[in-house]
Backbone of each chain as nested JSON, in Angstrom:
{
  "chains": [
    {"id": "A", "residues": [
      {"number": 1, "name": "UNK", "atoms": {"N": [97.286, 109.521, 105.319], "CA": [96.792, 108.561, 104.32], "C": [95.761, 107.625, 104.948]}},
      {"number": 2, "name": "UNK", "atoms": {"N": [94.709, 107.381, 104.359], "CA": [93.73, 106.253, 104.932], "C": [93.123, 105.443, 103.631]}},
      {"number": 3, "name": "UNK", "atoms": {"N": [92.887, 104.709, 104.077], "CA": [92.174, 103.724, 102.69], "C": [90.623, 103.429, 102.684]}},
      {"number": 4, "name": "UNK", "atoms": {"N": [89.96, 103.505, 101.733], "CA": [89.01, 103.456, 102.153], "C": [87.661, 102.559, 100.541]}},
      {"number": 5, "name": "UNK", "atoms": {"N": [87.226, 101.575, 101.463], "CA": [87.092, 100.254, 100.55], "C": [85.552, 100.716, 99.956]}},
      {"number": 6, "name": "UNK", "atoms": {"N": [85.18, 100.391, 99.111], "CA": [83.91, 99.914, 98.198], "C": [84.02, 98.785, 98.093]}},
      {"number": 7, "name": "UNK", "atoms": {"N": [82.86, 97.938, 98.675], "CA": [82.887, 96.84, 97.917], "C": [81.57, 96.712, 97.211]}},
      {"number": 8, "name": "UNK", "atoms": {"N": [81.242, 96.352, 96.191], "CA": [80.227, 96.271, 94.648], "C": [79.723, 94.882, 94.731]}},
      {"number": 9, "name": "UNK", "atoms": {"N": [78.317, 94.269, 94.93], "CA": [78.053, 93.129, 95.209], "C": [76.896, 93.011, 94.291]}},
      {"number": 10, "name": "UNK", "atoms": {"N": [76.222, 91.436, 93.402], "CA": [75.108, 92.084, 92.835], "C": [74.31, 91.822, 93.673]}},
      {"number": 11, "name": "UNK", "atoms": {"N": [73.428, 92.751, 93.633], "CA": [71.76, 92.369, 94.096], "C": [71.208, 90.892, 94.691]}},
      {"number": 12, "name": "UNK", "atoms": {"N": [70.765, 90.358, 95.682], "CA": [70.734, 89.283, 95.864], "C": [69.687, 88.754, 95.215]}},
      {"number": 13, "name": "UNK", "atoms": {"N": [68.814, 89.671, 93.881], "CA": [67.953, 88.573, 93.117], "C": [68.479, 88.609, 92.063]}},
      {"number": 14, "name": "UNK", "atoms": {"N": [69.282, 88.963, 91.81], "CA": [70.065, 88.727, 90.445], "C": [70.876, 87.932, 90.144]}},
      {"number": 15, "name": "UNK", "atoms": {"N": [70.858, 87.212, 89.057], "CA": [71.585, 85.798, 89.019], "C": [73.212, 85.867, 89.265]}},
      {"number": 16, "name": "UNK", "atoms": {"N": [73.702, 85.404, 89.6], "CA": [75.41, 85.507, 89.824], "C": [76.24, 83.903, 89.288]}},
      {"number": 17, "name": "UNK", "atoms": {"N": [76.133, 84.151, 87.802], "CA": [76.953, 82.998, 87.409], "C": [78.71, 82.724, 87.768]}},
      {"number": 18, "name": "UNK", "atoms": {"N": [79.254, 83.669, 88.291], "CA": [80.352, 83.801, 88.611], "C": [80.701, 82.938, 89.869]}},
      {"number": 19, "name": "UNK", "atoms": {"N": [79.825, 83.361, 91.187], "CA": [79.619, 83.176, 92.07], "C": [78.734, 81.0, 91.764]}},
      {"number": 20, "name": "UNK", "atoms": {"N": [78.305, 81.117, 91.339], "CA": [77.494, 79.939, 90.783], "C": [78.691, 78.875, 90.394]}},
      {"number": 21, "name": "UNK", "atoms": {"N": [79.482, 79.468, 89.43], "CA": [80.476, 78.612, 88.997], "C": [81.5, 77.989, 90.423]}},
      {"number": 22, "name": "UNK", "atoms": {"N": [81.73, 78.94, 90.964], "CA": [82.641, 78.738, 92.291], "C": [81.89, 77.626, 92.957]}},
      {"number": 23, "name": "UNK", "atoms": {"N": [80.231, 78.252, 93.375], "CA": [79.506, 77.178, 93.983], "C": [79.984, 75.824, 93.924]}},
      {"number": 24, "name": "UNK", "atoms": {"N": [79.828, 75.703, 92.756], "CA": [79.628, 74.246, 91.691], "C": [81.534, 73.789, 91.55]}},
      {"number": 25, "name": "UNK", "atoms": {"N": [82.015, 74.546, 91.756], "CA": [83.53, 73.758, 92.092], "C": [83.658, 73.43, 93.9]}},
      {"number": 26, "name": "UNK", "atoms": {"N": [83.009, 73.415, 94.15], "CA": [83.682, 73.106, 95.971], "C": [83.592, 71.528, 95.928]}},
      {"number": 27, "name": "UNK", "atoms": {"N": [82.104, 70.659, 95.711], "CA": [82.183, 69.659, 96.187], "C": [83.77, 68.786, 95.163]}},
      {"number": 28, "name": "UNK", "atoms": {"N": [83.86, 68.8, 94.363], "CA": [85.243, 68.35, 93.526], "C": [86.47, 68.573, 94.512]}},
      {"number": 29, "name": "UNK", "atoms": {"N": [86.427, 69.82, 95.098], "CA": [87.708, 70.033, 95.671], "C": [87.64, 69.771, 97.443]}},
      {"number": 30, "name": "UNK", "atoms": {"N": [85.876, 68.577, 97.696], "CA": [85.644, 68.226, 98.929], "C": [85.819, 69.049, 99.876]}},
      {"number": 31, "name": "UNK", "atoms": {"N": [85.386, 70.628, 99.7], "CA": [84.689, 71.455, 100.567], "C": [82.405, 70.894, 100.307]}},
      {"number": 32, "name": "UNK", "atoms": {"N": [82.378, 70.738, 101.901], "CA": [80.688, 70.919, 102.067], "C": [80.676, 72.097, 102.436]}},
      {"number": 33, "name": "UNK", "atoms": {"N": [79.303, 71.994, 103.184], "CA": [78.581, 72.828, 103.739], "C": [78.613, 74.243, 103.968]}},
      {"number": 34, "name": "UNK", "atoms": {"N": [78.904, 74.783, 102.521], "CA": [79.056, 76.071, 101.912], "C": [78.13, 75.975, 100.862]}},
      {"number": 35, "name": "UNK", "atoms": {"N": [76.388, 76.807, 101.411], "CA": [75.345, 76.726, 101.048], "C": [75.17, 77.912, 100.009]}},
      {"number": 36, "name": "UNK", "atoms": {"N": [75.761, 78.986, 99.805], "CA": [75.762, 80.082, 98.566], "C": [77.178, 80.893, 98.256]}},
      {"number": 37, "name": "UNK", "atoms": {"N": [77.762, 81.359, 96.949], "CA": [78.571, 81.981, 96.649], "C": [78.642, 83.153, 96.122]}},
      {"number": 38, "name": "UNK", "atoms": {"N": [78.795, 84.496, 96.478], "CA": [78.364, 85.537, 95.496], "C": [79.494, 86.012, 95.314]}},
      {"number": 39, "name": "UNK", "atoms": {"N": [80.094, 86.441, 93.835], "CA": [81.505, 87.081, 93.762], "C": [80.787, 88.17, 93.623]}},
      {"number": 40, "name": "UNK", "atoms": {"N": [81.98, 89.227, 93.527], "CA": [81.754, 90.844, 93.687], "C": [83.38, 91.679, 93.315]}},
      {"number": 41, "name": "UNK", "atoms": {"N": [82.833, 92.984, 93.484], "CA": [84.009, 93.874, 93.426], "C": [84.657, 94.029, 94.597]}},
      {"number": 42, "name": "UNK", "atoms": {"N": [85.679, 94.362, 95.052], "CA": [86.345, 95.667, 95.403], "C": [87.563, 96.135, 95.506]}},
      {"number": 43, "name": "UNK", "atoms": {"N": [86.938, 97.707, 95.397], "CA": [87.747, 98.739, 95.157], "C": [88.456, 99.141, 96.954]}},
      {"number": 44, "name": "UNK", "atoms": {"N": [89.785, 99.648, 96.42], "CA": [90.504, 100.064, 97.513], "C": [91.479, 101.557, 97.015]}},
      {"number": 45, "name": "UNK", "atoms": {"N": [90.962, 102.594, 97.572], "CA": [90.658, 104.246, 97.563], "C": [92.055, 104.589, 98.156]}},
      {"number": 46, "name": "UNK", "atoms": {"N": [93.279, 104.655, 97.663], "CA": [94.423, 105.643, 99.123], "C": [94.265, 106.63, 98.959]}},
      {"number": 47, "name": "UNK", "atoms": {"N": [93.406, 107.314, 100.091], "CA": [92.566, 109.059, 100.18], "C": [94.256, 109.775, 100.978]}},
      {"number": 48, "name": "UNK", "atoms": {"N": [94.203, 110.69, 100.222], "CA": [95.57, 111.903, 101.134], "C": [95.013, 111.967, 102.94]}},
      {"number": 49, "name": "UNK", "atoms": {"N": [93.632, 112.353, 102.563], "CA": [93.343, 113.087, 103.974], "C": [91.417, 113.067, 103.669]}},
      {"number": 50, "name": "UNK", "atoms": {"N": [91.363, 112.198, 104.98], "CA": [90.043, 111.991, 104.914], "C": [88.709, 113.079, 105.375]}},
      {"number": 51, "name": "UNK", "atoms": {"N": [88.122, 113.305, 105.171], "CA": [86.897, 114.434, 105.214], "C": [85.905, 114.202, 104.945]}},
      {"number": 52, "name": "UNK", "atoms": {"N": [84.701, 114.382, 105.591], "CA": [83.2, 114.125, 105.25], "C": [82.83, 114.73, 104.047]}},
      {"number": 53, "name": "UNK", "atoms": {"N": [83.502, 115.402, 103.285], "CA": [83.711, 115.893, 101.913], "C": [83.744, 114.917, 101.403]}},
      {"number": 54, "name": "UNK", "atoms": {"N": [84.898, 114.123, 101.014], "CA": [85.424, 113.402, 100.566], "C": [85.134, 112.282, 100.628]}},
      {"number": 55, "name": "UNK", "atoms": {"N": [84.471, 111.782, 101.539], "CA": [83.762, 110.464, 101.504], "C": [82.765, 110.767, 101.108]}},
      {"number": 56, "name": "UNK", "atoms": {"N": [81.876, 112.004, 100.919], "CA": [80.689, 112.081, 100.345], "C": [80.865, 111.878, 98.639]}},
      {"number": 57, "name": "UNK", "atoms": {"N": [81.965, 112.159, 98.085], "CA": [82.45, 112.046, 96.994], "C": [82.702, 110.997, 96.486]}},
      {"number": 58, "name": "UNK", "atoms": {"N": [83.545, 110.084, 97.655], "CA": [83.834, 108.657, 97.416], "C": [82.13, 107.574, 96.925]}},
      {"number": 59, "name": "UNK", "atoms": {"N": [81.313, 107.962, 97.77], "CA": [80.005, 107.951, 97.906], "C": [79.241, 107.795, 96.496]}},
      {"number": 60, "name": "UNK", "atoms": {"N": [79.774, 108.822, 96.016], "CA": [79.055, 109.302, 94.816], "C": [79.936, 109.063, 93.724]}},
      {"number": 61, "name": "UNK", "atoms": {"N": [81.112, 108.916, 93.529], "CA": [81.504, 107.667, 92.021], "C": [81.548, 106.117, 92.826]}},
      {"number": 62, "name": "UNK", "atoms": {"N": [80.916, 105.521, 94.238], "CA": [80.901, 104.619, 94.082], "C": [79.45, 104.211, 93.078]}},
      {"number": 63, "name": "UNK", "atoms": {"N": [78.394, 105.278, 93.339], "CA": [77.168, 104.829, 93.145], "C": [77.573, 104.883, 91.085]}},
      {"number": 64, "name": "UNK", "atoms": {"N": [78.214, 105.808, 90.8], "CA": [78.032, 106.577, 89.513], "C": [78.89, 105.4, 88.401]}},
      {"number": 65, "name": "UNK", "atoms": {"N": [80.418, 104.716, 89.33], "CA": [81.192, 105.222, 88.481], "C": [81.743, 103.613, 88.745]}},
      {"number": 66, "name": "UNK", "atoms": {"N": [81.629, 102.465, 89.846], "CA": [81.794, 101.572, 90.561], "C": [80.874, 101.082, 90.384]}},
      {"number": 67, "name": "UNK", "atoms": {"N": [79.803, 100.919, 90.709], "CA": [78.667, 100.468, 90.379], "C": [77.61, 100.443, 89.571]}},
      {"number": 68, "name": "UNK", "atoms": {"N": [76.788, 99.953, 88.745], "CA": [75.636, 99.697, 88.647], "C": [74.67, 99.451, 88.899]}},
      {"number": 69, "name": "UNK", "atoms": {"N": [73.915, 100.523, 90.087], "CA": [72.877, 100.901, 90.612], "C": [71.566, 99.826, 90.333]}},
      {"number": 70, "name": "UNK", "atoms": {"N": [71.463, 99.547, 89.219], "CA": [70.054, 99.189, 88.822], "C": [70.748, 97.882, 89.363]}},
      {"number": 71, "name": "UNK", "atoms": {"N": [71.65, 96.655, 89.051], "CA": [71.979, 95.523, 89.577], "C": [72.575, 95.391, 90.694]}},
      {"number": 72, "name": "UNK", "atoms": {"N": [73.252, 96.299, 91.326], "CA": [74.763, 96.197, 92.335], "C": [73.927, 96.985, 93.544]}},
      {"number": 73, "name": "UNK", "atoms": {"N": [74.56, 96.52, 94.264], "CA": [74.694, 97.514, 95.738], "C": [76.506, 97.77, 96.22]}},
      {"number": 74, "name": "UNK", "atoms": {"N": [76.123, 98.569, 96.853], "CA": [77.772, 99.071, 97.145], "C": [77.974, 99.117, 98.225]}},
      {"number": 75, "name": "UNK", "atoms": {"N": [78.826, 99.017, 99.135], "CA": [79.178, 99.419, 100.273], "C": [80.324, 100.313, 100.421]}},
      {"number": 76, "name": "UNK", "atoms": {"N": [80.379, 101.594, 101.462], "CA": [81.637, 102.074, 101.769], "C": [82.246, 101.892, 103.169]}},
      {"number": 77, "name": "UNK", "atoms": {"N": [83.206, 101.678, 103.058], "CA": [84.186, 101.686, 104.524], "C": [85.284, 102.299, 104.573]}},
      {"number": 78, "name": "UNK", "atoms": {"N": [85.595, 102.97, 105.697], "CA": [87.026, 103.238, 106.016], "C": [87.671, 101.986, 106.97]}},
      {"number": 79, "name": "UNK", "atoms": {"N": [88.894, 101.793, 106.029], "CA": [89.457, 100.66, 106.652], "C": [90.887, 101.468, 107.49]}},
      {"number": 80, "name": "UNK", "atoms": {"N": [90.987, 100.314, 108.893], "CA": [92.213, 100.858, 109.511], "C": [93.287, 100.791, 109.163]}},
      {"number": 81, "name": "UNK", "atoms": {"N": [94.157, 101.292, 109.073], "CA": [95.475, 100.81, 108.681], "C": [96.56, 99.979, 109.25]}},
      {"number": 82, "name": "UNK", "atoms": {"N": [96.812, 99.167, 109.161], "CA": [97.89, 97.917, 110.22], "C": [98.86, 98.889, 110.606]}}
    ]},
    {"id": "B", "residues": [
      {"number": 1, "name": "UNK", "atoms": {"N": [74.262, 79.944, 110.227], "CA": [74.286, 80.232, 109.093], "C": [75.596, 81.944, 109.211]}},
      {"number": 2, "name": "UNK", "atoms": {"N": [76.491, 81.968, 108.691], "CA": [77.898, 82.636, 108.802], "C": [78.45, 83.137, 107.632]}},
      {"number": 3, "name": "UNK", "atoms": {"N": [78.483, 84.145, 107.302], "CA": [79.056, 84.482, 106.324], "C": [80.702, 84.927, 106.272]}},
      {"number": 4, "name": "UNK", "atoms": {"N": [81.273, 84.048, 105.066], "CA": [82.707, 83.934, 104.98], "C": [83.08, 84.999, 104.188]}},
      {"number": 5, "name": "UNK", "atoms": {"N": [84.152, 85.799, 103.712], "CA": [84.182, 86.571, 103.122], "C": [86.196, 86.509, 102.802]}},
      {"number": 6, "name": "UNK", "atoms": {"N": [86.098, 86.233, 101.515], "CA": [87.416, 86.012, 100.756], "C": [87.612, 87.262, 99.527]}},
      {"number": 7, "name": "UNK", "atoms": {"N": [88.464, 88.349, 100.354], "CA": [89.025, 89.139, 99.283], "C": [90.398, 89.189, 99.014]}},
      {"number": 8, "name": "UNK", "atoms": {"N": [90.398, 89.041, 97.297], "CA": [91.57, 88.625, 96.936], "C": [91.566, 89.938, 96.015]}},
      {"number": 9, "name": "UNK", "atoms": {"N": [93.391, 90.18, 96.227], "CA": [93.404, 91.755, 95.644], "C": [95.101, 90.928, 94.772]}},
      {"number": 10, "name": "UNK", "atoms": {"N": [95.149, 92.115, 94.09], "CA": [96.325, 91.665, 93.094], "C": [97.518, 92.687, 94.254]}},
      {"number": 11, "name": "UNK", "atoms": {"N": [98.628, 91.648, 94.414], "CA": [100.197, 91.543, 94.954], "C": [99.968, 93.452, 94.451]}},
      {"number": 12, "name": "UNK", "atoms": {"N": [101.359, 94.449, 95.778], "CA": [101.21, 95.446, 95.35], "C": [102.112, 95.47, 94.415]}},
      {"number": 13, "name": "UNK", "atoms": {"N": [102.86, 94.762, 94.332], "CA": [104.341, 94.89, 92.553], "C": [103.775, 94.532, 91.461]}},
      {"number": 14, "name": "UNK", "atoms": {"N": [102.206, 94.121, 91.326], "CA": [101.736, 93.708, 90.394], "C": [100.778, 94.878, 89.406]}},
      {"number": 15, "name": "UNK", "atoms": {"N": [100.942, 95.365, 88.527], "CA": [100.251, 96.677, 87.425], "C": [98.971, 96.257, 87.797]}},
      {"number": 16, "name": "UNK", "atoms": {"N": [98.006, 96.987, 87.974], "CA": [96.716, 96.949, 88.059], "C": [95.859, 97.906, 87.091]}},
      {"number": 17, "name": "UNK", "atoms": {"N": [95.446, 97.458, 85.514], "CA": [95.0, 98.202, 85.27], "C": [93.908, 98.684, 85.488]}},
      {"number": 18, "name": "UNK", "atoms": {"N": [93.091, 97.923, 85.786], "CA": [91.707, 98.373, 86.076], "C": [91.697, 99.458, 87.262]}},
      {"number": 19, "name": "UNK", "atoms": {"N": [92.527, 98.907, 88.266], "CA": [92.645, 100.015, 89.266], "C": [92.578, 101.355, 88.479]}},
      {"number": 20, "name": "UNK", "atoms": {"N": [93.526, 101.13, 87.767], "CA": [94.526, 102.954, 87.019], "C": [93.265, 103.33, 86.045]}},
      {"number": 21, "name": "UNK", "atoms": {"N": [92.633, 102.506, 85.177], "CA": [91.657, 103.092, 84.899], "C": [90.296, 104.161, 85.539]}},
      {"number": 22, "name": "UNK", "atoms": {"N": [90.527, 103.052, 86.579], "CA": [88.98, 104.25, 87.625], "C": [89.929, 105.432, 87.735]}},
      {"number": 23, "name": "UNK", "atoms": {"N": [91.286, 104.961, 88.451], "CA": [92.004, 106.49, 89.218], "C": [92.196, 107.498, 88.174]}},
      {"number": 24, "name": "UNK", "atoms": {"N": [92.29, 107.11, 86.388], "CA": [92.165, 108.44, 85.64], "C": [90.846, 109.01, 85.373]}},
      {"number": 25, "name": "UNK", "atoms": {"N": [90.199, 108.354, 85.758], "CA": [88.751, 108.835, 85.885], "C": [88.061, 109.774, 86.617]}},
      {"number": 26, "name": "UNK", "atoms": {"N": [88.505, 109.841, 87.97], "CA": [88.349, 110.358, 88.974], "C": [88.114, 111.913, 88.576]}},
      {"number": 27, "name": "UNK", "atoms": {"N": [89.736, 112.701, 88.422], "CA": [89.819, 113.61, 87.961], "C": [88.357, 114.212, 86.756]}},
      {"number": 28, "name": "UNK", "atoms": {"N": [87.971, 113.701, 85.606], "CA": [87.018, 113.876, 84.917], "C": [85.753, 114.131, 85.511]}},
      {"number": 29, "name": "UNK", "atoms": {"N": [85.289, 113.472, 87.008], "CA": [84.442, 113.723, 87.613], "C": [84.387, 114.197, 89.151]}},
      {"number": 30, "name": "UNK", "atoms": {"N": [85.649, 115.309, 88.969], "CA": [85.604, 115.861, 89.725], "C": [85.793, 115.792, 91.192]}},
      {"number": 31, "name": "UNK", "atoms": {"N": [86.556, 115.154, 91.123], "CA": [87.016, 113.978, 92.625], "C": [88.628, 114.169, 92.612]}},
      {"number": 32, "name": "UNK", "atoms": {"N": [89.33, 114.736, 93.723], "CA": [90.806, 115.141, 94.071], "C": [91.045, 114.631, 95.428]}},
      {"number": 33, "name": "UNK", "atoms": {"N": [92.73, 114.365, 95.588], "CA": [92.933, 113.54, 96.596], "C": [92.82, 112.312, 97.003]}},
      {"number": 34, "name": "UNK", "atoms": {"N": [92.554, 111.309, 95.695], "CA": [92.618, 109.887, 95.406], "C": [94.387, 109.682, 95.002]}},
      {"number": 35, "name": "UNK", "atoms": {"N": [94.665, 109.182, 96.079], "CA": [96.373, 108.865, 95.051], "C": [96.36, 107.319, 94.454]}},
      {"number": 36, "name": "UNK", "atoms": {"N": [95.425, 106.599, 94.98], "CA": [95.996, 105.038, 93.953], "C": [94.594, 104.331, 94.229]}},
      {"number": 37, "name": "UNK", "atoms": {"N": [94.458, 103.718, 93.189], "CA": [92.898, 102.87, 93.375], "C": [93.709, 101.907, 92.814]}},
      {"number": 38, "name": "UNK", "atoms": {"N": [92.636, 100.5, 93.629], "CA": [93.124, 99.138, 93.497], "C": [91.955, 98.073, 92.988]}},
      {"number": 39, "name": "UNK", "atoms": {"N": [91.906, 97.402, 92.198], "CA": [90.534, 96.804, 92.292], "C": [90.71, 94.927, 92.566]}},
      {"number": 40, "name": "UNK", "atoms": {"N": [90.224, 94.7, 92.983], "CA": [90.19, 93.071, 93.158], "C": [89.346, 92.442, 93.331]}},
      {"number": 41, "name": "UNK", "atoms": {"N": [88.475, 91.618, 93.931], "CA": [87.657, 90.543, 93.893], "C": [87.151, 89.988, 95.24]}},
      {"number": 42, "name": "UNK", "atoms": {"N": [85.656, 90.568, 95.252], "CA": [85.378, 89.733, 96.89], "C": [84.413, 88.796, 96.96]}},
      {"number": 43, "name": "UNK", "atoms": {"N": [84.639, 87.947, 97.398], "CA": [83.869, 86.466, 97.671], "C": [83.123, 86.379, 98.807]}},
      {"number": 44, "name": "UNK", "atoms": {"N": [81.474, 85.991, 98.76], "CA": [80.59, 86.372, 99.977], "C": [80.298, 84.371, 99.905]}},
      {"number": 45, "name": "UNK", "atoms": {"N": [81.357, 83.732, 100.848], "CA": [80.756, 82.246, 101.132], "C": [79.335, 82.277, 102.244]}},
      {"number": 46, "name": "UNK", "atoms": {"N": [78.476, 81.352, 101.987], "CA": [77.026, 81.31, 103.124], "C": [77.621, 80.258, 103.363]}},
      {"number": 47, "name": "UNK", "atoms": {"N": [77.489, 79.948, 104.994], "CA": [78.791, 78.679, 105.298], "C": [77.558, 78.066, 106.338]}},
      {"number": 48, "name": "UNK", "atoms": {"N": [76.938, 76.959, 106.55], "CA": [75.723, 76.423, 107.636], "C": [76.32, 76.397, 108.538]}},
      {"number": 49, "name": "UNK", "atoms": {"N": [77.537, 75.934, 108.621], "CA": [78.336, 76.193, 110.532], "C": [79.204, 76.551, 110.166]}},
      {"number": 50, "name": "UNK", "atoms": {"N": [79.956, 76.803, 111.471], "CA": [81.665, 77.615, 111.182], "C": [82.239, 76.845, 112.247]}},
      {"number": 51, "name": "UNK", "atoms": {"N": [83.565, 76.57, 111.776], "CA": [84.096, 75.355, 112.396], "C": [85.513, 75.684, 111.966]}},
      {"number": 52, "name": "UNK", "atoms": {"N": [86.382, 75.516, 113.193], "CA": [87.684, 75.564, 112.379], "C": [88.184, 74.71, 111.544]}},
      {"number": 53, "name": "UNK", "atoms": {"N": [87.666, 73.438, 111.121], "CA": [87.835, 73.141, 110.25], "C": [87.416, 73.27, 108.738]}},
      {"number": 54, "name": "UNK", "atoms": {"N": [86.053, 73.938, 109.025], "CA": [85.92, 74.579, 107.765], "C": [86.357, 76.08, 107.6]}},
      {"number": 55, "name": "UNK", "atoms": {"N": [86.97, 76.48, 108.373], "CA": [87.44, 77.556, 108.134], "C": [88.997, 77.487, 107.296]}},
      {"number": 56, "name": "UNK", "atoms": {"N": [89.683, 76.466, 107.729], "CA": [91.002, 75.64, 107.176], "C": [90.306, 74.97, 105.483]}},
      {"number": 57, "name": "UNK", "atoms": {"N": [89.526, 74.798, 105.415], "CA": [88.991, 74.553, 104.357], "C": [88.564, 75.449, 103.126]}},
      {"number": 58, "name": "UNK", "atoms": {"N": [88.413, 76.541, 103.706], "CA": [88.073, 78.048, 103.364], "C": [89.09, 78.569, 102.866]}},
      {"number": 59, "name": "UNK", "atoms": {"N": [90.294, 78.652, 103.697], "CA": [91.505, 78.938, 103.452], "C": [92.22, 78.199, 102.273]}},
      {"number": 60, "name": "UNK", "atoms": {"N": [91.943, 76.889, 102.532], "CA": [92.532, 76.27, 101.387], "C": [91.863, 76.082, 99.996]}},
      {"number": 61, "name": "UNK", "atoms": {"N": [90.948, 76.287, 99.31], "CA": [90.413, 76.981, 98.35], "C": [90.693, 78.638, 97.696]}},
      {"number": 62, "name": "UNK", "atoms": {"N": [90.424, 79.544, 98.865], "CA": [90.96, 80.657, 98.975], "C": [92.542, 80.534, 98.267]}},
      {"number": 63, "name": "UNK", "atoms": {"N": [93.569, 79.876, 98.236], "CA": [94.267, 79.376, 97.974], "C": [94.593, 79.313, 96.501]}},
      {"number": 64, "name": "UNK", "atoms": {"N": [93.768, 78.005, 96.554], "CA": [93.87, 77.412, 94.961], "C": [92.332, 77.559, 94.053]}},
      {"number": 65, "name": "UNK", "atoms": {"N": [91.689, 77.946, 94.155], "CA": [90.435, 78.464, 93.205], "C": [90.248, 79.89, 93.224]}},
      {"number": 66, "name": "UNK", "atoms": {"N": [89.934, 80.452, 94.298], "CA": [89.632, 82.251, 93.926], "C": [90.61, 82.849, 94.166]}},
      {"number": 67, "name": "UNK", "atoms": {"N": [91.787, 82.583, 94.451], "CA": [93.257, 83.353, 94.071], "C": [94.259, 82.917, 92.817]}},
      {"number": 68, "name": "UNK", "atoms": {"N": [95.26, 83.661, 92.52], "CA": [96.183, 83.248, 91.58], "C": [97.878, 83.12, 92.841]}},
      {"number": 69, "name": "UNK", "atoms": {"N": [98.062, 82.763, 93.357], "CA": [98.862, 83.146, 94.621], "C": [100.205, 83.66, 93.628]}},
      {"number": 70, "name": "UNK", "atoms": {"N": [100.586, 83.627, 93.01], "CA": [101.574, 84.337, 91.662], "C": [101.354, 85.48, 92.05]}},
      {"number": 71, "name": "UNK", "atoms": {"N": [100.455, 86.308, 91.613], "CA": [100.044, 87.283, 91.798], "C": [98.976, 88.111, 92.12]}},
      {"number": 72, "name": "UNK", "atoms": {"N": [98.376, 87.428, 93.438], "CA": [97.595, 87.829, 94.092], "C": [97.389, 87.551, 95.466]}},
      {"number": 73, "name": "UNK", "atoms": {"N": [97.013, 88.43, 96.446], "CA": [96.901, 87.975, 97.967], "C": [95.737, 87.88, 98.332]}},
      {"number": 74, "name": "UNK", "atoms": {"N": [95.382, 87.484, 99.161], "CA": [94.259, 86.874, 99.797], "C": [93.834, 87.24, 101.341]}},
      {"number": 75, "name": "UNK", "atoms": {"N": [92.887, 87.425, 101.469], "CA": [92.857, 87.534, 103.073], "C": [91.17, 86.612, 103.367]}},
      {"number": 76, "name": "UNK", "atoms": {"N": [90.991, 86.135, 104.298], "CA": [89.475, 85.335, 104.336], "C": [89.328, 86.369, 105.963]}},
      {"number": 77, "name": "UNK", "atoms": {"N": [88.076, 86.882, 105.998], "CA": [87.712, 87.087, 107.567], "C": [85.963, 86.718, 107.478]}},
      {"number": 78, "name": "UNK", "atoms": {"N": [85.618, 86.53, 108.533], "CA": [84.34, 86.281, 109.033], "C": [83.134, 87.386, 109.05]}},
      {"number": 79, "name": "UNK", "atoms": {"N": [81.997, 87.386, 108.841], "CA": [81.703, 88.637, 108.426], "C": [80.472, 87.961, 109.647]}},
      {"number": 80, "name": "UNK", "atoms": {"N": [80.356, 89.516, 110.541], "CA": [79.074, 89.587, 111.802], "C": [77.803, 89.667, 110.944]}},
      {"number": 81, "name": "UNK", "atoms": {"N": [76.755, 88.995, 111.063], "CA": [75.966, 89.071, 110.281], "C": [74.654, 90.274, 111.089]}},
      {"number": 82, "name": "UNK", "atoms": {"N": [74.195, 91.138, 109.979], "CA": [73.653, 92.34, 110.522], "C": [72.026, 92.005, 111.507]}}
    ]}
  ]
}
């Protein structure tokens, strides 16, 4: 078994009101000098058995099926297991 | 300039539908050997210094604004910037 993460972020010229809102709550809760916020996705994959197959796959519903290409970028990782 | 990174995923005793949605999906596009998808929420803080005290600060937001601690966990790590 291995796990293996997407994380879905938007675009860094695209507006992120989500991320914006968070911004705009820190000074209230007297956190500073936390200069940008971007929220995002992610996904966490428990693969049977990992293969350059299979991450090529993972690959391809992150782009298809996880994301929105035209706004998002994606990342993939295999994460270790504790 | 440091990037913080707060992903908060929903408790594993907790139903995830969105997860279960992608994972019946999978199958339709042709993708086998996914046993459980999870989806949750990742937070990209731009932090001007890093300080353990703002890192304790990090944590404690992490906490009480971008988690539900009911039912959701949290992890904050430091992200190497590329």
């Amino acid at each position: 078994m291995a796990r293996v993460v997407v994380d879905v972020m938007l675009k860094p010229e695209i507006l992120d009101p989500q991320g914006k809102a968070v911004h705009g709550a820190l000074p209230r809760l007297g956190v500073s000098g936390v200069v940008d916020v971007r929220q995002g996705k992610r996904f966490e994959l428990e693969v049977d058995e990992l293969s350059d197959e299979r991450l090529a796959q993972i690959h391809d519903i992150a782009e298809k099926l996880l994301s929105n290409p035209v706004i998002e970028d994606y990342r993939v990782h295999v994460e270790e297991q504790a």
